[in-house]
N, C-alpha and C positions, 0 to 999 in steps of 0.2 A: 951199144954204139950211141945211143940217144940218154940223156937225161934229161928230163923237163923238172921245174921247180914253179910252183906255183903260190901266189900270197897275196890273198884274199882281206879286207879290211870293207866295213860298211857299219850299217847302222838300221834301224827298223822302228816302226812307228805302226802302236794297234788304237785303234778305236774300236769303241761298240755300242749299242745302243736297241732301245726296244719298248715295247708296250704291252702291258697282260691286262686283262681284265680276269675275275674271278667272282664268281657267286653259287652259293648253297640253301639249302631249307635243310632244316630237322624236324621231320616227323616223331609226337611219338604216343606210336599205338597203343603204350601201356604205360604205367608209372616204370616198367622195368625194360623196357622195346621202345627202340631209337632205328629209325629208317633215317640217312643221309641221302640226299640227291646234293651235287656239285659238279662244278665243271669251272672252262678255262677256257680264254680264246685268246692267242695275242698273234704275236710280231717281231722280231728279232732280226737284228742286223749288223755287221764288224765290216771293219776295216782292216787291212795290212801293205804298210807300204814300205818298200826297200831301196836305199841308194847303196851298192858298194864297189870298189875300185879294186881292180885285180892288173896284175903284172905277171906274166909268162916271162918263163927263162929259160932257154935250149941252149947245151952246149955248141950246138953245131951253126945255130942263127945268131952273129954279132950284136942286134938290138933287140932287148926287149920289147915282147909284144904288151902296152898298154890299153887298157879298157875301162869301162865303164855302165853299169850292171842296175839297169831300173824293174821295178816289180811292183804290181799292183796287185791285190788280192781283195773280192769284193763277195761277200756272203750274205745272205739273206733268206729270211725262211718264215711260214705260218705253221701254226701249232692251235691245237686243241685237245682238252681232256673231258674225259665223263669218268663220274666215281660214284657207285653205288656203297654204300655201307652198311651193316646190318650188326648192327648189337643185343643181347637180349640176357639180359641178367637173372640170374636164379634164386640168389637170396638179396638181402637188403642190404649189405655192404659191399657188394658188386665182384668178387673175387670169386665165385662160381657166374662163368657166363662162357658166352658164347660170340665170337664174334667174323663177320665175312664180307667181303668184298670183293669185285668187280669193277676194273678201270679199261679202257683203252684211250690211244693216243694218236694222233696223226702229224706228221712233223711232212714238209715240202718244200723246195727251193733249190735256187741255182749257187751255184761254186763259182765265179768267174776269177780266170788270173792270166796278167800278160806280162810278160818279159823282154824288155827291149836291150839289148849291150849294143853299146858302139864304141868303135877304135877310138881314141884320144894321143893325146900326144904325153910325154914326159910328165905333167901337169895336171894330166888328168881333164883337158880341153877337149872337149869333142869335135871331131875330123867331118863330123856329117856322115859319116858311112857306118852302117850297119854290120856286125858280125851275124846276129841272129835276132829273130823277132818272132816270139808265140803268143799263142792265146787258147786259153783254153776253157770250157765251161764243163761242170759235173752237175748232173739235175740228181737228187735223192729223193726219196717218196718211200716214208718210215712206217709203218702203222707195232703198235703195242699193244696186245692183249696182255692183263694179267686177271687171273683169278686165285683167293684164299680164301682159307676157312680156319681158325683158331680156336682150342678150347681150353679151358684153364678149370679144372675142380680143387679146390684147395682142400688140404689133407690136416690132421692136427699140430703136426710139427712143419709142415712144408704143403709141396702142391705138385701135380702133375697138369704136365700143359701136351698137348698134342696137335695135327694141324695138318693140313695138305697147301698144298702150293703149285701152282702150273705159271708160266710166263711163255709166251708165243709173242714172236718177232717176224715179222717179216720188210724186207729193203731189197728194193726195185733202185739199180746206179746206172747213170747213162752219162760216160767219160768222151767228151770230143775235143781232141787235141788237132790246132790249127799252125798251120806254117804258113809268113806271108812271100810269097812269088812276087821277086823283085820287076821280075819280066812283065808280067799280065797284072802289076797292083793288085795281086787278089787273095785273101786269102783262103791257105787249099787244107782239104783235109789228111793226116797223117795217120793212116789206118793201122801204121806199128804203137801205134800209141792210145787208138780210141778204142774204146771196147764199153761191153756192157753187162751189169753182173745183176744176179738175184741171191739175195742172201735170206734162207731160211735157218730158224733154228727154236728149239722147244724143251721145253724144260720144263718137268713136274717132280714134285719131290713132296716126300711125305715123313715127318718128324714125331720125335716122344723124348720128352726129358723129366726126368723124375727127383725132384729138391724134397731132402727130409733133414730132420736133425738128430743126433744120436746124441745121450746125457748131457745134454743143453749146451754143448762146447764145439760140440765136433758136427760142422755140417755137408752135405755133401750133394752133388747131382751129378747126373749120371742123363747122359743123352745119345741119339741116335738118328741123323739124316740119312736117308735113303733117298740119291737123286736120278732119273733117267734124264739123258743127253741126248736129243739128237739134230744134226746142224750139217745142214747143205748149200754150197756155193756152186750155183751153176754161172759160168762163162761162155760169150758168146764164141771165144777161139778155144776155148777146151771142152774137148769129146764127149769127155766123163766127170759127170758132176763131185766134186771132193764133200764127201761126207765121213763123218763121227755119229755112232749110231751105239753107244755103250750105259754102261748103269755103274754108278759110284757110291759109297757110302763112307760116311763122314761122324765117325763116334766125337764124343767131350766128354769129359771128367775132371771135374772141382772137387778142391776139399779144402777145410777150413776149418782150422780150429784157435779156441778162446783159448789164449796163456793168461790172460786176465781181463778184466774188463775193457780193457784200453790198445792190448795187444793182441794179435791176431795173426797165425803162420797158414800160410796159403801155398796149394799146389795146384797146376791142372796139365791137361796135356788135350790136344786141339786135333784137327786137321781141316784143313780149309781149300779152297780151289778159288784158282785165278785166270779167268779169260782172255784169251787174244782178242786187240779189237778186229774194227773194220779194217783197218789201214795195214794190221799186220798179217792181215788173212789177204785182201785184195792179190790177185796170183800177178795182173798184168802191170808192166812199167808204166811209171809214173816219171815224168821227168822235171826233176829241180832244177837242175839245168846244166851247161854243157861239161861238168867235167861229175857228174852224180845224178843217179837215176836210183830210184826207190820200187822195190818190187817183192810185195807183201807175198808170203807164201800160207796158201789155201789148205795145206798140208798140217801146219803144225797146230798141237794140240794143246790145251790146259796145263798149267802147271800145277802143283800142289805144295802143300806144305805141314810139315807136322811139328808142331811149338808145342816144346815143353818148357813147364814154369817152375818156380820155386822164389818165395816173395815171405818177407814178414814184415807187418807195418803197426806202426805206434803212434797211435790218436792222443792229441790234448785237447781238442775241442770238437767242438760237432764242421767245425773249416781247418781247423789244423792238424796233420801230419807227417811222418815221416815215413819214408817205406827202401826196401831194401829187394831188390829183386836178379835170380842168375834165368838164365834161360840158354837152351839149344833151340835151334831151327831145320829144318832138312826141307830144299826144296828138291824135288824132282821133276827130270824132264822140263827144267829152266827154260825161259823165253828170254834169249838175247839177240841182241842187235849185233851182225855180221856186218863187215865193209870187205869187199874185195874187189881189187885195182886187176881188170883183165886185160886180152889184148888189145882193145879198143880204145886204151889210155883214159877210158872210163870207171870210175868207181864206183859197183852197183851195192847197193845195201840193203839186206834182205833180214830175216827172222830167221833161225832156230832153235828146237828145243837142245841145250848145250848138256844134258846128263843132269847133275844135280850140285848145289853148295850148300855150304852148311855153315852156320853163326852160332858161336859162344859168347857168352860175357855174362856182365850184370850191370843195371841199373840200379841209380839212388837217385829220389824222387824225396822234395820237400815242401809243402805248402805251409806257410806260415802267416798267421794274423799278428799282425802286427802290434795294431791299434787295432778301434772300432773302426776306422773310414782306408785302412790301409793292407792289403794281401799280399802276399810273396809268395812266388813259386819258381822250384827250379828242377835240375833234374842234370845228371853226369851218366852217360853211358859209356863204356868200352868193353870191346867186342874181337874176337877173332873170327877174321871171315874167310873161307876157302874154298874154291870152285875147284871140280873137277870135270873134264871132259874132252873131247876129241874133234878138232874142224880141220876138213880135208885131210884126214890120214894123219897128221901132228897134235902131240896134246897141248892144253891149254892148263894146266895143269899151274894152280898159282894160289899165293894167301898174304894177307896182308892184316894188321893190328889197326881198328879204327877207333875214334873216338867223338862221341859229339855232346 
């Protein structure tokens, strides 16, 4: 019975701005032992400001309703780092060593942002009355541990490197979304919308890749990440904390061989991992404002990906090349961006993992010297791209030829 038609036009305006300070010493204990102390103190700060004019249109109301849509967004944060480093070399050309380090970081500050709309006329004049007015503040408080450890032995034709790696996160969020009470001038708090979260998550992973060469043409390496995950979002309105608590592993393999000195036919084959951030994990509404509300889900997990190569490239100088490359991609368990318009005449947009797509093509790739004072480079891709997967019971099932 109802259709509404809505059309939106505005404009936006970022600023930013900041101050680091940074200082180090190098120790070193031996011609071959290098101890680093460093660190970092600063200040950071942005702006964002919004005017845009919006027109409702209902079939059943003769005049459209006109408006007028202001937004201020005000961010500011301190930060600090400490970096310990330890290198320690085993022969005299430094290619047998050792190296490790120790960081953390502390990041703090408030989110504020207020949204004023008011009715206007045809013109876009404002009438003095108010449709809605918020404000809202998010306080964050970051800390970053990371620790690694690197080795590298070089071998006669190649090297093996090996390594461990941990990273620990933790984020403390305190979200207070304000509505102002035209009655009492005051404004009140909106407890469907304020909430407070802890985000924990840890990650150590432990690696071996091994680069040799065989009858001086053909080279190759061969590797191996092994990663534990585990990552928890506790919420003050939900029961049960959402956690991932799993172990992955992540092979690579290169190969490369000389068609001549100047020519070179290359393969490999990868797999990689891609994290949700904060914003798409956050489980509780976030509101943009009155016709879209954003509401991150705590739920969904990593995606991945496995890239296969196939490249041959042809050198005329130590800056000039040409290269020629096809490649497949397979992501799984996709992180995309959902909108759905419910009965609330509201459109909420949330995350899920969509199944998986997959990308074909190839790229050509050219750097070219010119002159002495002059470089050129360019590059032409096209690609076939295809998603597969299922949202609310229908597929999504779609492909499309691209090129850049």
């Amino acid at each position: 019975d109802d259709t509404t038609r809505v059309l939106m036009d505005g404009s936006r305006d970022y600023t930013r701005k900041g101050h680091e300070f940074k200082g180090g010493i190098d120790l070193y204990l031996s011609d071959r032992t290098t101890l680093t102390l460093s660190g970092n103190y600063g200040n950071s700060s942005s702006e964002r400001s919004g005017l845009g004019q919006t027109q409702e249109f209902k079939n059943n109301v003769a005049t459209p309703i006109y408006s007028v849509e202001e937004s201020l967004s005000k961010r500011s944060s301190d930060f600090y780092s400490t970096n310990i480093n330890f290198q320690h070399k085993f022969d005299e050309e430094g290619k047998h060593k050792i190296d490790a380090m120790l960081f953390y970081s502390n990041e703090k500050g408030p989110d504020v942002e207020s949204e004023d709309e008011f009715y206007t006329d045809a013109n876009f004049n404002k009438t003095g009355e108010y449709i809605t007015r918020i404000h809202s503040t998010e306080t964050e408080d970051e800390d970053d541990y990371r620790m690694k450890i690197d080795y590298t032995r070089p071998l006669p034709n190649g090297k093996i490197e090996a390594g461990l790696q941990s990273r620990i996160e933790r984020e403390y969020e305190d979200y207070r979304f304000n509505v102002y009470d035209e009655e009492t001038n005051e404004w009140v708090d909106n407890p469907d919308f304020s909430s407070q979260q802890h985000f924990n998550r840890d990650i150590h992973a432990a690696y071996m890749t091994f680069d040799n060469k065989l009858f001086n043409t053909l080279q190759y390496m061969v590797g191996l990440r092994g990663e534990y995950t585990y990552r928890s979002i506790e919420h003050a309105k939900v029961p049960e904390p959402y956690k991932i608590d799993r172990f992955d592993f992540f092979p690579t393999l290169h190969f490369s061989y000389d068609l001549s000195k100047t020519a070179q036919l290359m393969t490999s084959y990868s797999r990689r991992i891609d994290r949700p951030g904060g914003r798409e994990l956050d489980p509780f509404p976030n509101y943009m404002n009155r016709y879209m509300i954003r509401i991150g889900n705590p739920a969904i997990k990593p995606q991945y990906t496995d890239s296969y190569e196939l490249g041959l490239m042809k050198r005329f100088d130590n800056s000039s090349f040409l290269s020629a490359e096809a490649f497949y991609k397979v992501t799984n368990d996709l992180i995309s961006q959902v909108q759905e318009l419910r009965d609330d005449d509201i459109i909420y947009m949330t995350f899920e993992n969509l199944n998986r797509d997959y990308s074909f093509g190839s790229e050509v790739m050219a750097n070219i010297n010119a002159t002495k004072w002059l470089l050129l480079n360019g590059s032409f891709s096209l690609y076939r791209y295809r998603i597969e997967g299922e949202l609310n019971g229908q597929s999504i099932d779609r492909s499309s030829t691209n090129y850049n």
